[in-house]
C-alpha positions in Angstrom: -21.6 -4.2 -16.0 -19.2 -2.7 -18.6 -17.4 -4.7 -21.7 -14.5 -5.1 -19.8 -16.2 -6.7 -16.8 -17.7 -8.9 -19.5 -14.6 -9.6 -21.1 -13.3 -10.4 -17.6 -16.1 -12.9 -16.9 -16.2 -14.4 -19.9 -12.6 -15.3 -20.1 -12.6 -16.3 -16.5 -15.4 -19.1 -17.4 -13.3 -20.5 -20.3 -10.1 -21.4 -18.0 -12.3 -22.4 -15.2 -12.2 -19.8 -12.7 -15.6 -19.2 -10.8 -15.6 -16.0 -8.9 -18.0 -15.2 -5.7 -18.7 -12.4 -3.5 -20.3 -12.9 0.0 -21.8 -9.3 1.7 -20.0 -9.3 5.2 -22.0 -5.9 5.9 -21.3 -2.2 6.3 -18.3 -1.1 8.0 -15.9 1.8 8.8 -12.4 1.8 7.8 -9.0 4.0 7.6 -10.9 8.0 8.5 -14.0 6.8 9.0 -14.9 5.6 5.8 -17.8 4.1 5.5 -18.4 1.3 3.2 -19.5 -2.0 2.5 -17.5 -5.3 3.3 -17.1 -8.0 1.0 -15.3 -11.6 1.3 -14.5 -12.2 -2.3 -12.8 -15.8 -3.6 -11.7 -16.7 -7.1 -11.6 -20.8 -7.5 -10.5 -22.9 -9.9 -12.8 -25.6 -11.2 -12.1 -27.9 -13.8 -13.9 -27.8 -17.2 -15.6 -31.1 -17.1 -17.5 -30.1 -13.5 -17.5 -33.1 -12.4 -13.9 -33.4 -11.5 -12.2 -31.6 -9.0 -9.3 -29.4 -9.3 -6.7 -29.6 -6.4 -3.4 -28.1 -7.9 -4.7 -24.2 -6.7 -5.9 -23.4 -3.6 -8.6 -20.5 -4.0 -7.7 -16.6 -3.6 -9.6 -15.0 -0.8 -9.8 -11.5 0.0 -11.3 -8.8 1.7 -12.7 -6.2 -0.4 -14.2 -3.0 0.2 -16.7 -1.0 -2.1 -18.1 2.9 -1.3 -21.8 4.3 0.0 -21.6 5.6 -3.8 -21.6 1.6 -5.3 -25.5 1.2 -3.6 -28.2 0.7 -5.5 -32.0 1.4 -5.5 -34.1 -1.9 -5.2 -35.7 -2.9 -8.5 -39.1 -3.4 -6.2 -39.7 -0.4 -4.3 -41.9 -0.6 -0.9 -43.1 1.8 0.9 -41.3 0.6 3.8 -38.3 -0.3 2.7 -36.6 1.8 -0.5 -32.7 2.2 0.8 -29.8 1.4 -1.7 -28.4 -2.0 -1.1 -25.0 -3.0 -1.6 -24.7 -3.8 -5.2 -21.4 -7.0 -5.4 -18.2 -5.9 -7.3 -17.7 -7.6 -10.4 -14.7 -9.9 -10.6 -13.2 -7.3 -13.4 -13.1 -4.4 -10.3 -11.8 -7.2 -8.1 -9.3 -8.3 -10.7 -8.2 -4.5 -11.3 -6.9 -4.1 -7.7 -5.9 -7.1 -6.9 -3.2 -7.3 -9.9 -2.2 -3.3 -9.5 -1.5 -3.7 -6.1 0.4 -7.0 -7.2 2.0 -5.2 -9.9 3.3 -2.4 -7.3 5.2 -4.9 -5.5 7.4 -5.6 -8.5 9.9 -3.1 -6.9 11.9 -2.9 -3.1 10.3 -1.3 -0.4 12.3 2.0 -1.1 11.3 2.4 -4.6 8.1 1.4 -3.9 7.6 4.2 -1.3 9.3 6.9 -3.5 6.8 5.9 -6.3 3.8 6.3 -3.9 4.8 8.9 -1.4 5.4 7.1 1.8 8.5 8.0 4.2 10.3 4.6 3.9 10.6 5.1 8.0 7.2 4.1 8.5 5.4 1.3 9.9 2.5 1.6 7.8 3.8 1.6 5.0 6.0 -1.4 5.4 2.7 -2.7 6.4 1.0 -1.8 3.3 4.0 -2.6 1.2 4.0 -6.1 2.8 0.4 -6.5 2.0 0.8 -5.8 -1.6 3.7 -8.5 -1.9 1.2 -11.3 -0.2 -1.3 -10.2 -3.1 1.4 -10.4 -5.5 2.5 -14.0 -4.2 -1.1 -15.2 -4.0 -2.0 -13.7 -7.5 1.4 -15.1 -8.9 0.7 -18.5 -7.8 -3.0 -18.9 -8.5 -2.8 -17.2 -12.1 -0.2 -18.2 -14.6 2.1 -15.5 -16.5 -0.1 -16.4 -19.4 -3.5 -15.4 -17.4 -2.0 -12.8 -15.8 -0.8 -11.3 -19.1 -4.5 -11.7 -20.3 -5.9 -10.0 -17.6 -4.0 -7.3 -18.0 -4.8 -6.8 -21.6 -8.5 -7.2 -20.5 -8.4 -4.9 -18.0 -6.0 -1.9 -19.1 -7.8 1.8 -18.5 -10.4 -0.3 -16.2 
């Protein structure tokens, strides 16, 4: 974990914001990628545990991590000595999830000049659509002041 994952967790825990990640296994994606799935949440909880926090539904997201983010067990056996999936830290999670927010700041036609997709295609409304659900989620479960934060945090993650 680097100091900006730290950072990330750390601050997180002091505005009550538990993050998970659940393995949902190995998968292929867009040209036969293979990679490892993962169902990732942020939460909000409320500083004295004991009381709940109902004002934020939770962010939940797919996210998807490369062959190259597997580990070697600790404990090798004979038997058994693949790499496992190792989870992403919320500070990775965090990264993407507010540049791909960020990138829906602009309209669909800047947007595509900025990332070089013909504004005549399907997938990239698709993608461009996707990116302002993050943004909306992101928006609504963060505040400008946490977002701002995380950004600071996070800048040349």
């Amino acid at each position: 974990m680097n100091e900006q994952d730290k950072k990330t967790a750390e601050y997180l825990q002091t505005i009550g914001i538990e993050y998970s990640a659940r393995l949902l296994g190995e998968t292929k994606r867009d040209n036969d990628w293979t990679c490892d799935e993962w169902r990732v949440s942020f939460s909000r909880v409320h500083l004295d545990s004991r009381l709940p926090v109902r004002d934020k539904a939770p962010i939940e997201t797919a996210y998807y991590t490369g062959t190259g983010h597997r580990a070697k067990p600790a404990k090798r056996t004979s038997w058994d000595n693949a790499p496992r999936p190792v989870p992403p830290t919320a500070g990775s999670v965090l990264y993407s999830l507010l540049l791909d927010a960020s990138s829906a700041d602009e309209n669909f036609y800047d947007w595509c000049t900025n990332y070089g997709y013909d504004s005549d295609s399907r997938k990239a409304l698709a993608i461009y659509e996707a990116c302002c659900i993050i943004r909306a989620d992101v928006n609504k479960f963060f505040t400008a002041t946490e977002r701002a934060e995380l950004a600071a945090i996070l800048e040349d993650y």
